[in-house]
MDTraj code that builds the backbone (N, CA, C; nanometers):
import mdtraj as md
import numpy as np

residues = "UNK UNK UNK UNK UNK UNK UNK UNK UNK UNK UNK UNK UNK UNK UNK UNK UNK UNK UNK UNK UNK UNK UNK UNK UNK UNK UNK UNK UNK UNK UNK UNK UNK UNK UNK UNK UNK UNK UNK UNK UNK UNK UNK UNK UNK UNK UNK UNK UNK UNK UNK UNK UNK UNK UNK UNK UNK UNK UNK UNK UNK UNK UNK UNK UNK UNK UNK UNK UNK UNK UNK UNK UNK UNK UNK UNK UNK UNK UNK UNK UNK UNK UNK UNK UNK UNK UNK UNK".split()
xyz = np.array([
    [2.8102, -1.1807, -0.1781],
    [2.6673, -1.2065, -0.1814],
    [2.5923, -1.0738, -0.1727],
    [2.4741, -1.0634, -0.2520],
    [2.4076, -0.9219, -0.2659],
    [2.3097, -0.9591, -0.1579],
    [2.2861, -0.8183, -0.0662],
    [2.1934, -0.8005, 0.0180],
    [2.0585, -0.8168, -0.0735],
    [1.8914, -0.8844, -0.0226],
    [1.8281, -0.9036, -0.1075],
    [1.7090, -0.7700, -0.0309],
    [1.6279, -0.7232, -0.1275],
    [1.5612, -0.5908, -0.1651],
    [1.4643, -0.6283, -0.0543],
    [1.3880, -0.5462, 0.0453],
    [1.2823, -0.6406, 0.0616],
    [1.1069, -0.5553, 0.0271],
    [1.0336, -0.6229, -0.0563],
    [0.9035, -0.5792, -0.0893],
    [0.8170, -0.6002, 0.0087],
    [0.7133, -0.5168, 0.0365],
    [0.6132, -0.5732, 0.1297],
    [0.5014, -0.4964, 0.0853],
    [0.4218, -0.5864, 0.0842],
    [0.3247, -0.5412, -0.0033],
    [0.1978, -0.5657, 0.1406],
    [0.1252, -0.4258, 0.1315],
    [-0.0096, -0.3991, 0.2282],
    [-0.1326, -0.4535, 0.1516],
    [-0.1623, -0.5279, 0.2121],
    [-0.3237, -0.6073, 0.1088],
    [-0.4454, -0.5983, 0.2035],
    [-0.5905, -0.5615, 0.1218],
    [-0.6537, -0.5817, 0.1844],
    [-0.7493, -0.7431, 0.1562],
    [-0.6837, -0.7924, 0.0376],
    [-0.7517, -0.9030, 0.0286],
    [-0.8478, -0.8567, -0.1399],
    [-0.8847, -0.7422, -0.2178],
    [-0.9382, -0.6783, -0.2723],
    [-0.8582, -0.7571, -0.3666],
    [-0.9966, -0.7110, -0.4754],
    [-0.9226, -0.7948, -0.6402],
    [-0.8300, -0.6372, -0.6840],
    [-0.8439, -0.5507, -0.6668],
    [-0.7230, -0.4325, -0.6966],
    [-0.5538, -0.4974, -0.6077],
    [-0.6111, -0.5453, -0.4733],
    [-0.4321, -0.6003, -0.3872],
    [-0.4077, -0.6985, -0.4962],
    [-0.3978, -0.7450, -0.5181],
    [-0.4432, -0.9178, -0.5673],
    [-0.3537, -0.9095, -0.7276],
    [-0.3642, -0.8150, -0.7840],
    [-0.3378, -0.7677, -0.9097],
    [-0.2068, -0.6928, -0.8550],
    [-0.2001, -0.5956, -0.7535],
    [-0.0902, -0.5508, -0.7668],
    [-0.0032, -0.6176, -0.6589],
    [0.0216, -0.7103, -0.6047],
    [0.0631, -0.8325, -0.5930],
    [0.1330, -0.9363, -0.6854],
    [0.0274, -0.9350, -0.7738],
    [0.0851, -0.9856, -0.9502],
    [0.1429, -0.9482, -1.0069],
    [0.1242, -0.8082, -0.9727],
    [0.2508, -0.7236, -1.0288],
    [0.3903, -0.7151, -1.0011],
    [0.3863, -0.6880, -0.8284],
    [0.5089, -0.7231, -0.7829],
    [0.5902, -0.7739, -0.8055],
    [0.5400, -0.9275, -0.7998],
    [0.5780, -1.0428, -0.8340],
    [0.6155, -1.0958, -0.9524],
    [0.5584, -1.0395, -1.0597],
    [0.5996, -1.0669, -1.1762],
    [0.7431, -0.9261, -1.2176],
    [0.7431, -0.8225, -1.1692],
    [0.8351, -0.7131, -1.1896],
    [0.9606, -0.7903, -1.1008],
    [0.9630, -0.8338, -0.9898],
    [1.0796, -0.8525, -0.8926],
    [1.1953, -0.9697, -0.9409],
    [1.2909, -0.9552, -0.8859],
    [1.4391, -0.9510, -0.9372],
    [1.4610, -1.0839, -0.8332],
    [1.5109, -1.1533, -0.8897],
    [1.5791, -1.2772, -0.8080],
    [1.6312, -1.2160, -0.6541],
    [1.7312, -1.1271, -0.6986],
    [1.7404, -1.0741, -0.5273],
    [1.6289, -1.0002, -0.4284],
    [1.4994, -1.0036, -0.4837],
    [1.3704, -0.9017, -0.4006],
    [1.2851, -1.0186, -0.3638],
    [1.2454, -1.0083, -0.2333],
    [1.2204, -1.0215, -0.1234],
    [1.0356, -1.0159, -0.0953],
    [0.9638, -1.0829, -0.1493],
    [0.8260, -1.0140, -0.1194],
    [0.7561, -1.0939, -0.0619],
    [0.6925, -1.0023, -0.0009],
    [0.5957, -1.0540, 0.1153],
    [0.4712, -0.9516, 0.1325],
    [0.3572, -1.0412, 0.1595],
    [0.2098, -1.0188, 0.1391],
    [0.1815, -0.9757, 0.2657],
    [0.1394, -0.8113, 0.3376],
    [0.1086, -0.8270, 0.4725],
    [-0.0108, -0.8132, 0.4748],
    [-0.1107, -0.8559, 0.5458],
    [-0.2636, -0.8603, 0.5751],
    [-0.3093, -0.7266, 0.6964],
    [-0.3574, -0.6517, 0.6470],
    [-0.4018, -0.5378, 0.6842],
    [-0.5323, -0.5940, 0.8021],
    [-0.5500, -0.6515, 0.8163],
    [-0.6683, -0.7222, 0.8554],
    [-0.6162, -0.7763, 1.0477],
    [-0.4614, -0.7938, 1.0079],
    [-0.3789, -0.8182, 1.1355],
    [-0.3570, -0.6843, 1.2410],
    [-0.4123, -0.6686, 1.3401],
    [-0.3649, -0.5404, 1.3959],
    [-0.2524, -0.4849, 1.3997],
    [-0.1132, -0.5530, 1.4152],
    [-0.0101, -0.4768, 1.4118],
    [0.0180, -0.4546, 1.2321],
    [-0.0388, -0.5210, 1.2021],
    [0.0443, -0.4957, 1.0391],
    [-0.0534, -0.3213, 0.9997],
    [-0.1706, -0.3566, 1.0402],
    [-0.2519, -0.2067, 1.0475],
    [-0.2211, -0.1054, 1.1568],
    [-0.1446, -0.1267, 1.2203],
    [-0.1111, -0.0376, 1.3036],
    [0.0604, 0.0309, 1.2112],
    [0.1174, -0.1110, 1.1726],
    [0.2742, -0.0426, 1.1486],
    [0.2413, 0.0673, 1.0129],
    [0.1135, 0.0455, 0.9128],
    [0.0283, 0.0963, 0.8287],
    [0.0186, 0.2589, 0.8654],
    [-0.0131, 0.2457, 0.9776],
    [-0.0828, 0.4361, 1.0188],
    [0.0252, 0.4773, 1.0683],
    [0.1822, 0.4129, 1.1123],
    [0.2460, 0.4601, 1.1611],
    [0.3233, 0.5441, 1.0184],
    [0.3547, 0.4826, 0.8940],
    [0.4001, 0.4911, 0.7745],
    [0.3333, 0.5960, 0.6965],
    [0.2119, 0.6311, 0.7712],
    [0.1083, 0.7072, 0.6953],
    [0.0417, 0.7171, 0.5759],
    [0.0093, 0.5357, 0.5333],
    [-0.0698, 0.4745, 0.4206],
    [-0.1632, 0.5031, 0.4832],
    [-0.2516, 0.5694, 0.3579],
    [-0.3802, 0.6119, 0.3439],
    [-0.4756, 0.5598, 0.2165],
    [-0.3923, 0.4443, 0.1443],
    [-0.4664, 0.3468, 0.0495],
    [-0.4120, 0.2440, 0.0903],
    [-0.4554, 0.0883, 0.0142],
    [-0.4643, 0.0075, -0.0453],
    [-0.4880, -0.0616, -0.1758],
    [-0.3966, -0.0919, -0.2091],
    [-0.3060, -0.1549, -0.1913],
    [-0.1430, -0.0345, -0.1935],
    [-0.0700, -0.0817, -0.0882],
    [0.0399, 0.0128, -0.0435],
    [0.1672, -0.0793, -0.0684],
    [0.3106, -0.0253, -0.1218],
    [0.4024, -0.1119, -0.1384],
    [0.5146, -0.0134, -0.0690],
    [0.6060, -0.1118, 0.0046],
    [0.7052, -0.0712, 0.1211],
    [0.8233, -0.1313, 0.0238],
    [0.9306, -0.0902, 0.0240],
    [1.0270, -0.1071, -0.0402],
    [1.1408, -0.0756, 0.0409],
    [1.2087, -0.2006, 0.1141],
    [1.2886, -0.1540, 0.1955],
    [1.2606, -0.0748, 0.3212],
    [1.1551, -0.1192, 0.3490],
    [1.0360, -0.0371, 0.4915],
    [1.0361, 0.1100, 0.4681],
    [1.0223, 0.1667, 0.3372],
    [0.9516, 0.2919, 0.3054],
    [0.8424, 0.2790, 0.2031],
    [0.7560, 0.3669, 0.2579],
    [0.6575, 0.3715, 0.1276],
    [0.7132, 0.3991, -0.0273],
    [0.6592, 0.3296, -0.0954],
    [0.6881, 0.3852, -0.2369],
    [0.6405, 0.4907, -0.2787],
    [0.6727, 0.5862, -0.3638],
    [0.6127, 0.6807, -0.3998],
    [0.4898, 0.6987, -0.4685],
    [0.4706, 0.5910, -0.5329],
    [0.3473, 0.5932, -0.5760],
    [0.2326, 0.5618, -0.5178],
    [0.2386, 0.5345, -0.3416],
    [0.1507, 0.4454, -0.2836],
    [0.1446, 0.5565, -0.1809],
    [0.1815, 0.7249, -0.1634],
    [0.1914, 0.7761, -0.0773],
    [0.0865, 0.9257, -0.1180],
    [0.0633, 0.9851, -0.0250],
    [-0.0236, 1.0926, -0.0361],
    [-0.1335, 1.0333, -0.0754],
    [-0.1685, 0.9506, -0.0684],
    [-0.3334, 0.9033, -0.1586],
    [-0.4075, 0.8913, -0.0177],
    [-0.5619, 0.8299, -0.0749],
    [-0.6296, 0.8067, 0.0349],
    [-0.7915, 0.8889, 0.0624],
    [-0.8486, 0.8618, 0.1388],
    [-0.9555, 0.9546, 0.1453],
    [-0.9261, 1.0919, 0.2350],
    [-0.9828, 1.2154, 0.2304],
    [-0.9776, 1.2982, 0.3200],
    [-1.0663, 1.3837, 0.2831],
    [-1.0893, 1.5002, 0.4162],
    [-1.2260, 1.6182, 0.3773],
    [-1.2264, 1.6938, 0.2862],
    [-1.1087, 1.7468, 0.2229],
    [-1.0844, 1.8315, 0.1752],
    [-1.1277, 1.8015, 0.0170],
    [-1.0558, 1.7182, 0.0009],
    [-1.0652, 1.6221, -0.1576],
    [-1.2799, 1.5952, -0.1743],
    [-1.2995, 1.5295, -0.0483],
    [-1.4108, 1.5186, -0.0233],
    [-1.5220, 1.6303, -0.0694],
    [-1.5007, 1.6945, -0.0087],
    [-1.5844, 1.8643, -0.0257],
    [-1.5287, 1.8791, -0.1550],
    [-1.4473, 1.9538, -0.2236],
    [-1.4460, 2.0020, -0.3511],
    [-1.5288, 1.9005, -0.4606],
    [-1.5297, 1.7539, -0.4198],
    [-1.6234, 1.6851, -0.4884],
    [-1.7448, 1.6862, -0.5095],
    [-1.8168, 1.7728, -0.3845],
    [-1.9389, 1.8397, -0.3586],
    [-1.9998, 1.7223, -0.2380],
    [-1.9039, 1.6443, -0.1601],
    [-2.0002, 1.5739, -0.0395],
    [-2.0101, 1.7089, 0.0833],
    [-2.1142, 1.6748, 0.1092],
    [-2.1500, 1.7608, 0.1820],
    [-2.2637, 1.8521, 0.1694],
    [-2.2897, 1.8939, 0.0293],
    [-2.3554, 1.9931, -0.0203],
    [-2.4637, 1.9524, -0.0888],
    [-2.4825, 2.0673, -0.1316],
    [-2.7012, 1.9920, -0.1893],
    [-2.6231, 1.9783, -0.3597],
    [-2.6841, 1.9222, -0.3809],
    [-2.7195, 1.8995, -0.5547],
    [-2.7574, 2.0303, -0.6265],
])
top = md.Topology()
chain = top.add_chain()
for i, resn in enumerate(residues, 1):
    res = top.add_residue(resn, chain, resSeq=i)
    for name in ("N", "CA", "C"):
        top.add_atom(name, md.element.get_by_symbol(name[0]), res)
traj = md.Trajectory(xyz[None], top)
């Protein structure tokens, strides 16, 4: 018997989660495993900052971030070169 994959998908409830959810779900393999966690729950937002998701929608694959769901997010730096902060 094959061990089954497990997906977990971080939602905030957003029509962007919602879609990539659909996605999941439509990509995943008889043996994968998915499940919808609600960011909205304190520990599921807490196990969130522990993982160091900094978007939404975030996908865990086997309780690691995926790569594509990592380094993102808001921060100052990104912020400022955009010009917040500064005059027009």
């Amino acid at each position: 018997m094959n061990p089954k994959r497990k997906i977990e998908i971080l939602s905030a409830g957003c029509p962007v989660c919602t879609e990539a959810v659909a996605l999941v779900r439509r990509i995943a393999c008889p043996s994968c495993e998915v499940e919808i966690l609600d960011l909205a729950r304190p520990e599921v937002a807490a196990r969130a900052r522990r993982l160091g998701v900094r978007s939404v929608p975030a996908v865990l694959v086997d309780g690691e971030l995926a790569g594509c769901c990592a380094g993102r997010g808001v921060d100052e730096a990104t912020l400022r070169a955009a010009g917040v902060g500064q005059p027009k």
